[in-house]
C-alpha positions in Angstrom: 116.5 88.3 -69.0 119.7 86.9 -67.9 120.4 83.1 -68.2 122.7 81.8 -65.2 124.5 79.1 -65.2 126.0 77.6 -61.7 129.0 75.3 -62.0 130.7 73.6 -58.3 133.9 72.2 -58.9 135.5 69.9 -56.1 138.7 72.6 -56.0 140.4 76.0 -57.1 142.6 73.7 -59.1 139.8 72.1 -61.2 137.7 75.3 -61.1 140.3 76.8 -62.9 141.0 73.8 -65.2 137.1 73.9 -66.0 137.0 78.1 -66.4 140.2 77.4 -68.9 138.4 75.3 -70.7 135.1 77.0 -71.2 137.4 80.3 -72.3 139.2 77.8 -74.8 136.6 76.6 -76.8 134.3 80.1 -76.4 137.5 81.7 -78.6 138.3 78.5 -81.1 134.4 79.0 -81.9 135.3 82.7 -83.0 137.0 83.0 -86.0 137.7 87.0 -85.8 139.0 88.7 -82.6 137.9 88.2 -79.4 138.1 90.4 -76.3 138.2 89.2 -72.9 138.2 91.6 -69.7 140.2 90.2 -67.3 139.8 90.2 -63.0 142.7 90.5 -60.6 143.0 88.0 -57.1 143.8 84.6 -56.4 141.6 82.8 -58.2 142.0 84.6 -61.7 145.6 84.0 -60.8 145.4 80.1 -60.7 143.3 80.4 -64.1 146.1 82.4 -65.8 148.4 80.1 -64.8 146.2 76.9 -66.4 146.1 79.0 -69.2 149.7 79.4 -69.8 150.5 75.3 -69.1 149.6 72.6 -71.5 147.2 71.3 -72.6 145.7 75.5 -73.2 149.2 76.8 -74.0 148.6 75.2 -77.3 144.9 75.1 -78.1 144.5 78.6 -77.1 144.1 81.4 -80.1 146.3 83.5 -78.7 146.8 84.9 -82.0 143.3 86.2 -82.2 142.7 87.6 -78.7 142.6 91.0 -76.9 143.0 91.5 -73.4 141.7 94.2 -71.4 141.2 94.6 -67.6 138.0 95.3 -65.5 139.6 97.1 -63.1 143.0 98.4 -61.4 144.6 100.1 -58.7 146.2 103.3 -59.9 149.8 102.3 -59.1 153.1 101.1 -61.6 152.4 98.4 -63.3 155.7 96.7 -61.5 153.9 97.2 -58.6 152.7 94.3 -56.0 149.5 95.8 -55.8 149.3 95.9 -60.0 146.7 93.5 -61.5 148.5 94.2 -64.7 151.8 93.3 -63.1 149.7 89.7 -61.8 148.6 88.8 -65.0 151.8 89.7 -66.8 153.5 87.1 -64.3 150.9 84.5 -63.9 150.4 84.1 -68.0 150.8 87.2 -71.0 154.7 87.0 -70.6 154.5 83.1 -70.8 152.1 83.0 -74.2 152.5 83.7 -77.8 150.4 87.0 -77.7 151.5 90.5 -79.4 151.8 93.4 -77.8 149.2 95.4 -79.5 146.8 93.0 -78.4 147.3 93.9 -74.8 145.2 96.9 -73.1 146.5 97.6 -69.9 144.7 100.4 -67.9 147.3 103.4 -68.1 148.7 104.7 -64.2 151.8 106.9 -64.7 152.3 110.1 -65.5 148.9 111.1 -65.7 146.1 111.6 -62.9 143.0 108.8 -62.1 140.6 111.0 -64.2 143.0 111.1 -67.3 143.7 107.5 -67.4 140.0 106.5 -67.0 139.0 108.5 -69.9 142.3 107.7 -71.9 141.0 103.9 -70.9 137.9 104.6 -72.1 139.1 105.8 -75.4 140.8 102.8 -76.2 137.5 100.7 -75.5 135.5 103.1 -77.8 139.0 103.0 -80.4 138.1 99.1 -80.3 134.6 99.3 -80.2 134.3 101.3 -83.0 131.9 103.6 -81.3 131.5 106.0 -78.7 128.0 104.3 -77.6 127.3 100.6 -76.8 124.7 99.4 -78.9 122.3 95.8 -77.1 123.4 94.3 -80.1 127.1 94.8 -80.3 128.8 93.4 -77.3 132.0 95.2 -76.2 133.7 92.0 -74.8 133.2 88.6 -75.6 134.3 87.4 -71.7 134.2 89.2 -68.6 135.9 87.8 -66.1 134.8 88.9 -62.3 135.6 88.3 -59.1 133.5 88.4 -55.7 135.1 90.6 -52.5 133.6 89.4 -48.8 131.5 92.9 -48.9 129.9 91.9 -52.3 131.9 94.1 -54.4 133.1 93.3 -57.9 135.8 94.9 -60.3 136.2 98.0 -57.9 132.7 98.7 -57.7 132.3 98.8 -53.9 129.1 99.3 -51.6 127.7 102.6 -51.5 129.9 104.4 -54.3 128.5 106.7 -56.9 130.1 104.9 -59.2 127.5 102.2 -59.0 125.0 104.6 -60.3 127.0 106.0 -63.7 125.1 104.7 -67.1 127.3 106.9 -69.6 130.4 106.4 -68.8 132.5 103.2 -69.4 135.1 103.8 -66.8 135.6 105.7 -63.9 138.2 106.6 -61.7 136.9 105.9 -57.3 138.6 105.2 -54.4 138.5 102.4 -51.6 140.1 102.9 -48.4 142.4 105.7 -49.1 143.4 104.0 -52.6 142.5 105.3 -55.8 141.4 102.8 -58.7 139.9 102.9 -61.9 137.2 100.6 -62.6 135.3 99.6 -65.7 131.5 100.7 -65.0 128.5 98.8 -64.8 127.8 99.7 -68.9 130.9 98.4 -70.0 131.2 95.0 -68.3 128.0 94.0 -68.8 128.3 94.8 -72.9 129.4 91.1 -73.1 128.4 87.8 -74.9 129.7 86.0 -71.4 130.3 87.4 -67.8 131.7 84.9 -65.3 131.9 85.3 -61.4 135.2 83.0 -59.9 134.6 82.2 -56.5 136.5 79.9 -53.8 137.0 79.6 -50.3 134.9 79.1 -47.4 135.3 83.5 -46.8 133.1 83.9 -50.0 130.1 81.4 -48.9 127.8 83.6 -47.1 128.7 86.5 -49.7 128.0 84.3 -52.5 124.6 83.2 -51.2 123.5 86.3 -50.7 124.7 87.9 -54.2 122.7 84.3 -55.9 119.9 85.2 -54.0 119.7 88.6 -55.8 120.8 91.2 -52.4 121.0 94.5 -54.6 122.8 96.2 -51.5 125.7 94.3 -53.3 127.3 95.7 -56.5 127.4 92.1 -57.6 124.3 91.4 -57.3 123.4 94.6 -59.3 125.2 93.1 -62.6 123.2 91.9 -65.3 125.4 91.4 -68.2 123.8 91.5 -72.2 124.4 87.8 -72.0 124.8 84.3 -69.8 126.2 84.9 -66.5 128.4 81.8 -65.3 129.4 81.3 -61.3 131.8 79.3 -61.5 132.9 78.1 -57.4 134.4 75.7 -55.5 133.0 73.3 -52.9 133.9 75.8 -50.0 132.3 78.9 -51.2 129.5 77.4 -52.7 128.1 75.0 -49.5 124.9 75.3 -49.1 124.6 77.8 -51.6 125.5 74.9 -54.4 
C-alpha cells in the first residue's frame, strides 16, 4: 500500500524551497545515479529555478543525476509550449550537468508514435530491461503536477491511455494537440512520486484527488513507493 505524505507550505516560494530540499538530500543519500522524471507548469518552474540558485546550486549532485520528463507536447523544443524548452531555461542550462545525462522526449522529424516508442527505448536502454520489475524502480523521483480537471502528466479524463499496462509511453491528444506522455507503468516504477500544487484554482481538485475520486487520472496513481503532496496554503484550504 502506498504511504502519503502531505506537506502545506505558507507559499509557492517556500514550497519550492522545501520540494528542493527534499530532492537534495533524496540524491546526496544515493551514491550511484539517480533518475528523476520531471513535470512541466508554474510550479515545477519556481522549483527549477531554487534548484539552480544557492544554497542547491552547490549541494546538488548534479554530477550523478539523470533527467527525464513525464510528459510533453509534441512541438520544437524552442518552442513556448516545450516543457523541455521550460526546464532548459528555468535550470539544466544554469547547472553543472552533462549532456548525456539529459533525456528529453524526441519531437522533430519523426511522428507522435515514433517518438513515444523511441522514448520508450531510452527508458528500457536505462533500465536495463524491457520489463519493470516491483523491485527495480525506474526512477528514483517523479515529479507531477495537478490540472483543474484532475489530470496529471498528460493523462487526461476519459483517454485510453489511462487504461495501457504494457507500454511505458504513449503518444494522445488533448484538445486538438498531440503529446506524449509517460504511462501509468512508468511513473509509478519510482522510489518517490510527488504532486506540486498551488493556488486557490487547484483546491477543490485537490480535495477531491486526496479523497481518492478515481474519475481523476490523479487519483488513479499509485506509485511502487511514498507519494508526497506537496501544496501551498491556497490549494490546500480545507483540504490541508
Amino acid at each position: 500500500m502506498t504511504n502519503t505524505i502531505n506537506e502545506t507550505l505558507p507559499t509557492p516560494a517556500a514550497l519550492a524551497r522545501r520540494v528542493a530540499s527534499w530532492m537534495t538530500d533524496l540524491a546526496c543519500a544515493r551514491q550511484d545515479r539517480f533518475a528523476i522524471a520531471l513535470s512541466g507548469g508554474s510550479t515545477p518552474r519556481l522549483l527549477y529555478q531554487t534548484l539552480a540558485a544557492e544554497p542547491y546550486l552547490d549541494r546538488f549532485p548534479w554530477q550523478r543525476v539523470h533527467w527525464f520528463w513525464g510528459d510533453e507536447r509534441f512541438v520544437a523544443h524552442s518552442d513556448p509550449d516545450s516543457n523541455y524548452r521550460m526546464t532548459a531555461e528555468a535550470m539544466l542550462s544554469l547547472v553543472p550537468v552533462l549532456h548525456a545525462q539529459i533525456h528529453p522526449i524526441p519531437t522533430v522529424g519523426i511522428t507522435a508514435e515514433e517518438a513515444a516508442d523511441t522514448y520508450q527505448s531510452e527508458l528500457r536502454a536505462f533500465y536495463g530491461a524491457d520489463f519493470l520489475n516491483p523491485t527495480h524502480n525506474l526512477f528514483d523521483i517523479v515529479l507531477l503536477g495537478l490540472g483543474e480537471d484532475g489530470h496529471t502528466a498528460s493523462l487526461f479524463p476519459g483517454s485510453p491511455v489511462l487504461e495501457e499496462r504494457n507500454r511505458w509511453t504513449a503518444a494522445t491528444d488533448k484538445g486538438g494537440q498531440t503529446r506524449i506522455t509517460l504511462t501509468y507503468p512508468a511513473l509509478e516504477s519510482c522510489a518517490n512520486a510527488a504532486f506540486l500544487v498551488s493556488g486557490t484554482s487547484k483546491r477543490e481538485i485537490l480535495a477531491r484527488v486526496r479523497k481518492g475520486d478515481e474519475n481523476l487520472p490523479a487519483a488513479r496513481f499509485q506509485p511502487m513507493g511514498d507519494l508526497h503532496f506537496f501544496t501551498d496554503s491556497d490549494a490546500a484550504g480545507c483540504a490541508g
